[in-house]
C-alpha atoms as an extended CHARMM CRD file, in Angstrom:
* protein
*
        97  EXT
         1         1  UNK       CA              1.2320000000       -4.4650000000       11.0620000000  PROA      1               0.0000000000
         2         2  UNK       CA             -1.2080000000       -1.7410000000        9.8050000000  PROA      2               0.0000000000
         3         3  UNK       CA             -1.6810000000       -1.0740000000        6.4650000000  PROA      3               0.0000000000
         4         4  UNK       CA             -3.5450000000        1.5010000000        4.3800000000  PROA      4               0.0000000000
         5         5  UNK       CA             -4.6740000000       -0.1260000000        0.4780000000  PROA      5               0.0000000000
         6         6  UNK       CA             -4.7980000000        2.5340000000       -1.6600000000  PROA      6               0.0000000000
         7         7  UNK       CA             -7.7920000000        2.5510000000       -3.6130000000  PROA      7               0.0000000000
         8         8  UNK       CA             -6.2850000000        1.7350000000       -7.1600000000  PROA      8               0.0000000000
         9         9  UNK       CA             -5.2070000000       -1.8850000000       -5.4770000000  PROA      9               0.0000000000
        10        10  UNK       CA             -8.2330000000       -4.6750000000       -5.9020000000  PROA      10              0.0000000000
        11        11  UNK       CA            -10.2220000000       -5.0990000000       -2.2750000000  PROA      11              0.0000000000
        12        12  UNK       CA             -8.6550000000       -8.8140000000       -2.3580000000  PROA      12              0.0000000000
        13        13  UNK       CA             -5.4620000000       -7.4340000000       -1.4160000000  PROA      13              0.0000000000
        14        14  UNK       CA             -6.8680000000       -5.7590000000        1.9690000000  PROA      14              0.0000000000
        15        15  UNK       CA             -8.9010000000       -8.9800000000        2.7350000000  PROA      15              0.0000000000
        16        16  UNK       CA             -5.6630000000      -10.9270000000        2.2590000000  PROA      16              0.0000000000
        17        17  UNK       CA             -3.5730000000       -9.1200000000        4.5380000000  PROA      17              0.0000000000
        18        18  UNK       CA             -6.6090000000       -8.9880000000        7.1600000000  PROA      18              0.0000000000
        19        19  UNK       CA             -6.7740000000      -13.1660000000        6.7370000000  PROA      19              0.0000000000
        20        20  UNK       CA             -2.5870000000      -13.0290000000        7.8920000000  PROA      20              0.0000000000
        21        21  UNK       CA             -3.8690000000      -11.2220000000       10.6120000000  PROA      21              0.0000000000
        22        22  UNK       CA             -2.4770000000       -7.3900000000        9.8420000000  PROA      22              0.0000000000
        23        23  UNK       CA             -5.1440000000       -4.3910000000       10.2380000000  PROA      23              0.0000000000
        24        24  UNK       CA             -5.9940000000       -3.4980000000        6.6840000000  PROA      24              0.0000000000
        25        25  UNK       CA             -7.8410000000       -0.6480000000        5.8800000000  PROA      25              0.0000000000
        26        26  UNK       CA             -9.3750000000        0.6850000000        2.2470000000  PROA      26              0.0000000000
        27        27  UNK       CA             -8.3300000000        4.5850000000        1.3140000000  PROA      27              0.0000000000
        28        28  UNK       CA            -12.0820000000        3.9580000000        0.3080000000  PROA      28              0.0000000000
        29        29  UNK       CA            -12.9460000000        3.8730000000        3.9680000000  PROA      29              0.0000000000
        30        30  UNK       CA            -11.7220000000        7.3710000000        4.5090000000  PROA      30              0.0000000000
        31        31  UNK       CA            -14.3830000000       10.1270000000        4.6360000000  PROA      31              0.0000000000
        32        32  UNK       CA            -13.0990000000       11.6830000000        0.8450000000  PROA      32              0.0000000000
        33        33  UNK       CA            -13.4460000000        7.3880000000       -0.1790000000  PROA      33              0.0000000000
        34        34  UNK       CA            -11.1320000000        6.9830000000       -3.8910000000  PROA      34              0.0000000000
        35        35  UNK       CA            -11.2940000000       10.9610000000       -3.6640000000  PROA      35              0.0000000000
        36        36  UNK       CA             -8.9990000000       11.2620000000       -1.2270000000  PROA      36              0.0000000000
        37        37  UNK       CA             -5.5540000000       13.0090000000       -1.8400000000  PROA      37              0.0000000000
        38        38  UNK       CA             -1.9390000000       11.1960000000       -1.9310000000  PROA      38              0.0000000000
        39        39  UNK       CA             -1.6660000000       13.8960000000        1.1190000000  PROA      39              0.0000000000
        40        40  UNK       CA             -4.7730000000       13.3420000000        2.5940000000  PROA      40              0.0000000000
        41        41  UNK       CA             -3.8480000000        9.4980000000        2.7540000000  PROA      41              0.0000000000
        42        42  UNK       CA             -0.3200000000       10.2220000000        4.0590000000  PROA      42              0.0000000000
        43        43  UNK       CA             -1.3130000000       12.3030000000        6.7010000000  PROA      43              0.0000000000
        44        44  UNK       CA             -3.9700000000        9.6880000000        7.9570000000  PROA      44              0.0000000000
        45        45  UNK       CA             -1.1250000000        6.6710000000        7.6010000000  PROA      45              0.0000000000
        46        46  UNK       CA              1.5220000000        8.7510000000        9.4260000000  PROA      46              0.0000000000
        47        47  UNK       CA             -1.0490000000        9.7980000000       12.0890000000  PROA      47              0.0000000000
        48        48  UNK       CA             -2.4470000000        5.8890000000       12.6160000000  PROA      48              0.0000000000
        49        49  UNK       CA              1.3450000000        4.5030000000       12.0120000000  PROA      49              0.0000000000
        50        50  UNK       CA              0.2460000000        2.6540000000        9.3100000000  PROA      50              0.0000000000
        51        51  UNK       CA              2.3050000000        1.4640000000        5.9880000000  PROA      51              0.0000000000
        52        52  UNK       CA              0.7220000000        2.8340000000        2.6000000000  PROA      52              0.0000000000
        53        53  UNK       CA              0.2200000000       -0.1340000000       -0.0040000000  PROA      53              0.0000000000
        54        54  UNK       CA             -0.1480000000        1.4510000000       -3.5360000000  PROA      54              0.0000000000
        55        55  UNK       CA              1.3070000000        1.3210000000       -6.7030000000  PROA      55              0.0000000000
        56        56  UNK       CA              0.9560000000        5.5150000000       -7.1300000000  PROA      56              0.0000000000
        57        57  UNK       CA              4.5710000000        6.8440000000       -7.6400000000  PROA      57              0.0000000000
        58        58  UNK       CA              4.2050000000        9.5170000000       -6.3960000000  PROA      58              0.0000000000
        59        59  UNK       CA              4.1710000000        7.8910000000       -2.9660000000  PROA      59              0.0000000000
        60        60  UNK       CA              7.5120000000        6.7580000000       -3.6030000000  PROA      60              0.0000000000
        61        61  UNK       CA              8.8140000000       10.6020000000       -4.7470000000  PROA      61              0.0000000000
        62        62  UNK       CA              7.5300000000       12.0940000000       -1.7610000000  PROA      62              0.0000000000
        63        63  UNK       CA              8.8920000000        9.1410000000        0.5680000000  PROA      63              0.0000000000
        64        64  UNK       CA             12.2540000000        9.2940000000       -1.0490000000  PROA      64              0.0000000000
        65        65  UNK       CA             12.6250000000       13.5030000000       -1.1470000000  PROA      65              0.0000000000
        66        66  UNK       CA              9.9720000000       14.3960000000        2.0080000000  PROA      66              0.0000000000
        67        67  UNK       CA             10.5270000000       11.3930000000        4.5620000000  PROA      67              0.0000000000
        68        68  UNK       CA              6.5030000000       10.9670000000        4.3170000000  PROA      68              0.0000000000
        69        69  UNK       CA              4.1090000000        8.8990000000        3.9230000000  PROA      69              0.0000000000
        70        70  UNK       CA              6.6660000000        7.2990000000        6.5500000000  PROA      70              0.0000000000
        71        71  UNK       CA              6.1940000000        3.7120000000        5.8570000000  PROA      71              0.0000000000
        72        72  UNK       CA              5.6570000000        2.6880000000        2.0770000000  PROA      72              0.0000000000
        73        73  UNK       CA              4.8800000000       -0.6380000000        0.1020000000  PROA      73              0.0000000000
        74        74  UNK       CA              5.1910000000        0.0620000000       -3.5480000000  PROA      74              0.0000000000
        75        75  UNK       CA              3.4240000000       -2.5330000000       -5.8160000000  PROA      75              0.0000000000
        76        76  UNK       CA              4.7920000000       -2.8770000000       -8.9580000000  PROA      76              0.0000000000
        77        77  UNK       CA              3.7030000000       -5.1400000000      -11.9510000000  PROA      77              0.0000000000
        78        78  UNK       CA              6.3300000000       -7.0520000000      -13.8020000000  PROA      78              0.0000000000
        79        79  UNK       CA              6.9330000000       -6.0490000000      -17.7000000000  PROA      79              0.0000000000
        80        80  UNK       CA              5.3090000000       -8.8990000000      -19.4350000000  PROA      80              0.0000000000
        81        81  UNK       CA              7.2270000000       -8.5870000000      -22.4690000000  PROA      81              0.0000000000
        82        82  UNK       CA             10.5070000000       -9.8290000000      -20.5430000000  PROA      82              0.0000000000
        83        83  UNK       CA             10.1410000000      -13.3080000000      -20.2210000000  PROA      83              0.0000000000
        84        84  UNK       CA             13.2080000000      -13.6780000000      -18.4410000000  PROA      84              0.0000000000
        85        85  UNK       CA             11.6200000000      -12.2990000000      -15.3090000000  PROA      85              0.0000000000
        86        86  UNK       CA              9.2110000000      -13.8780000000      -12.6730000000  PROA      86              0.0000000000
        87        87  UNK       CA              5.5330000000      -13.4740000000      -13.0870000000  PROA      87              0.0000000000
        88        88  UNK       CA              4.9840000000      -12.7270000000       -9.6240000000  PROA      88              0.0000000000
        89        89  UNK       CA              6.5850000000      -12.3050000000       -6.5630000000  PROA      89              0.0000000000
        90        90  UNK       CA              5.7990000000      -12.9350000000       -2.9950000000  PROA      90              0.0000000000
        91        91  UNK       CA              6.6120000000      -11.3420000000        0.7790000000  PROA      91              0.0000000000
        92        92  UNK       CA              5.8690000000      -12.9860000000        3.5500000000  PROA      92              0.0000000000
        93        93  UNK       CA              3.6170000000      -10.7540000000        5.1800000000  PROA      93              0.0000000000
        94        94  UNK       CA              2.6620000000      -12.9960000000        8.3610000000  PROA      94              0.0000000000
        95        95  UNK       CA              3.3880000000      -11.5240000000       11.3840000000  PROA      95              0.0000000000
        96        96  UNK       CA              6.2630000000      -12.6800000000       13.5390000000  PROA      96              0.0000000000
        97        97  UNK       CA              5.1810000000      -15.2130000000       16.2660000000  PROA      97              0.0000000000
Protein backbone atom coordinates (compact mmCIF):
# COMPACT_ATOMS: atom_id res chain seq x y z
CA UNK A 1 0.00 0.00 0.00
CA UNK A 2 0.91 3.76 -0.15
CA UNK A 3 0.54 5.86 2.55
CA UNK A 4 0.86 9.59 3.23
CA UNK A 5 1.91 10.35 7.41
CA UNK A 6 0.61 13.42 8.16
CA UNK A 7 3.00 15.52 9.80
CA UNK A 8 1.40 15.66 13.40
CA UNK A 9 2.15 11.60 13.51
CA UNK A 10 5.93 10.83 15.00
CA UNK A 11 8.47 9.86 11.85
CA UNK A 12 8.54 6.23 13.60
CA UNK A 13 5.25 5.58 12.27
CA UNK A 14 6.39 6.15 8.44
CA UNK A 15 9.63 4.12 9.09
CA UNK A 16 7.42 1.36 10.48
CA UNK A 17 5.17 0.98 7.72
CA UNK A 18 8.27 1.32 5.20
CA UNK A 19 10.03 -1.80 7.39
CA UNK A 20 6.38 -3.96 6.45
CA UNK A 21 7.24 -3.06 3.17
CA UNK A 22 4.33 -0.26 2.24
CA UNK A 23 5.59 3.14 0.48
CA UNK A 24 5.44 5.67 3.25
CA UNK A 25 5.83 9.09 2.66
CA UNK A 26 6.10 12.31 5.29
CA UNK A 27 3.45 15.38 4.47
CA UNK A 28 6.93 16.90 5.51
CA UNK A 29 8.32 15.71 2.22
CA UNK A 30 5.90 17.78 0.26
CA UNK A 31 7.21 21.09 -1.16
CA UNK A 32 4.83 23.34 1.62
CA UNK A 33 6.70 20.45 4.40
CA UNK A 34 4.19 20.64 8.00
CA UNK A 35 2.77 23.82 6.05
CA UNK A 36 0.97 22.08 3.81
CA UNK A 37 -2.94 22.26 3.73
CA UNK A 38 -5.49 19.28 4.73
CA UNK A 39 -6.33 20.09 0.82
CA UNK A 40 -3.07 20.38 -0.38
CA UNK A 41 -2.34 16.82 1.19
CA UNK A 42 -5.60 15.35 -0.17
CA UNK A 43 -5.13 16.38 -3.49
CA UNK A 44 -1.48 14.90 -3.57
CA UNK A 45 -2.89 11.39 -1.83
CA UNK A 46 -5.83 11.19 -4.29
CA UNK A 47 -3.51 12.05 -7.23
CA UNK A 48 -0.59 9.29 -6.05
CA UNK A 49 -3.55 6.79 -4.76
CA UNK A 50 -2.25 6.87 -1.57
CA UNK A 51 -4.15 6.39 2.01
CA UNK A 52 -3.81 9.55 4.40
CA UNK A 53 -2.58 8.44 8.02
CA UNK A 54 -3.44 11.32 10.49
CA UNK A 55 -5.21 11.88 13.45
CA UNK A 56 -6.64 15.58 11.99
CA UNK A 57 -10.51 15.31 12.00
CA UNK A 58 -11.06 17.11 9.70
CA UNK A 59 -9.83 14.41 7.33
CA UNK A 60 -12.49 12.32 8.51
CA UNK A 61 -15.39 15.33 7.91
CA UNK A 62 -14.36 15.86 4.53
CA UNK A 63 -14.03 11.95 3.77
CA UNK A 64 -17.38 11.28 5.28
CA UNK A 65 -19.42 14.55 3.55
CA UNK A 66 -16.89 15.13 0.23
CA UNK A 67 -15.78 11.43 -0.74
CA UNK A 68 -12.02 12.91 -0.48
CA UNK A 69 -9.09 12.44 0.69
CA UNK A 70 -10.34 8.98 -0.88
CA UNK A 71 -8.58 6.58 1.29
CA UNK A 72 -8.29 7.53 5.12
CA UNK A 73 -6.56 5.99 8.31
CA UNK A 74 -7.70 7.91 11.30
CA UNK A 75 -5.43 7.50 14.41
CA UNK A 76 -7.02 7.92 17.43
CA UNK A 77 -5.60 7.79 21.07
CA UNK A 78 -7.50 5.88 23.67
CA UNK A 79 -9.06 8.01 26.76
CA UNK A 80 -6.73 7.13 29.50
CA UNK A 81 -9.07 7.79 32.16
CA UNK A 82 -11.22 4.59 31.09
CA UNK A 83 -9.44 1.82 32.31
CA UNK A 84 -11.78 -0.52 30.98
CA UNK A 85 -10.41 -0.01 27.50
CA UNK A 86 -7.18 -1.32 25.74
CA UNK A 87 -4.09 0.75 25.80
CA UNK A 88 -3.35 0.18 22.34
CA UNK A 89 -4.47 -1.42 19.46
CA UNK A 90 -2.95 -3.05 16.50
CA UNK A 91 -3.72 -3.65 12.44
CA UNK A 92 -1.95 -5.79 10.64
CA UNK A 93 -0.56 -3.69 8.12
CA UNK A 94 1.71 -6.38 6.20
CA UNK A 95 0.94 -6.74 2.87
CA UNK A 96 -0.85 -9.79 1.54
CA UNK A 97 1.58 -12.48 0.15
Amino acid sequence: MRFVVDAQLPDALAKHLEELGHDAMRVKRLPAGGDTSDGEVTRFADAEDRVVVTKDSDFRHTHETGGRPKRLLLISALDSRQPSQPRSARADLRPPR
